[in-house]
C-alpha positions, 0 to 999 in steps of 0.5 A, a space after each residue: 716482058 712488060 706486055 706479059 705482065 701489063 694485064 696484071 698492072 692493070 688489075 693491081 692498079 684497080 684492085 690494089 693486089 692481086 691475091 696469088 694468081 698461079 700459073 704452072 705451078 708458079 704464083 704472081 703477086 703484086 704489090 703497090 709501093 707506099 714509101 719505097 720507089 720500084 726500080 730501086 727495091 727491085 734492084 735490091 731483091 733482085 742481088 738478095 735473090 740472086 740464087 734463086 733464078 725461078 724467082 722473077 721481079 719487075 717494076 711498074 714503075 708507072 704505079 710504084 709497084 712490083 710483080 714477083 713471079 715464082 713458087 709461092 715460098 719465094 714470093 711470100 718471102 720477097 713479099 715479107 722482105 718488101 713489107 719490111 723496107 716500103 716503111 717511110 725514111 728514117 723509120 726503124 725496122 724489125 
């Protein structure tokens, strides 16, 4: 898995996103991390969202980061769940 996603990683890791690439109806985001630590958010959205398995998230845990791979409603809704919690320990969220 980590080979298919590693040209993505690279191009985050220059680029700091990569604006909804698509694939086979799907799209694919990535997102670097600031405060939260990748294979912990990972896990976490993977149990919320648990019920929607064309929905893929994979830590790069090399650049604190997250690739999620799935219809764009899915990514941009995991997307907003992740901007929310990469917050610093201790701040409030909304």
């Amino acid at each position: 898995m980590l080979r298919r996603i590693l040209p993505f990683v690279l191009l985050a890791t220059s680029c700091k996103a990569v604006p909804g690439i698509s694939s086979e109806g799907n799209v694919t985001e990535i997102r670097s991390l600031q405060y939260a630590v990748a294979g912990e958010l990972t896990r976490e959205l993977q149990v919320l969202y648990a019920d929607r398995p064309a929905l893929r998230i994979v830590a790069d845990e090399r650049t604190n980061s997250l690739v999620l791979t799935g219809p764009g409603s899915d990514v941009n809704q995991a997307m907003r769940v992740v901007d929310t919690l990469d917050k610093p320990a201790g701040v409030a969220t909304r």
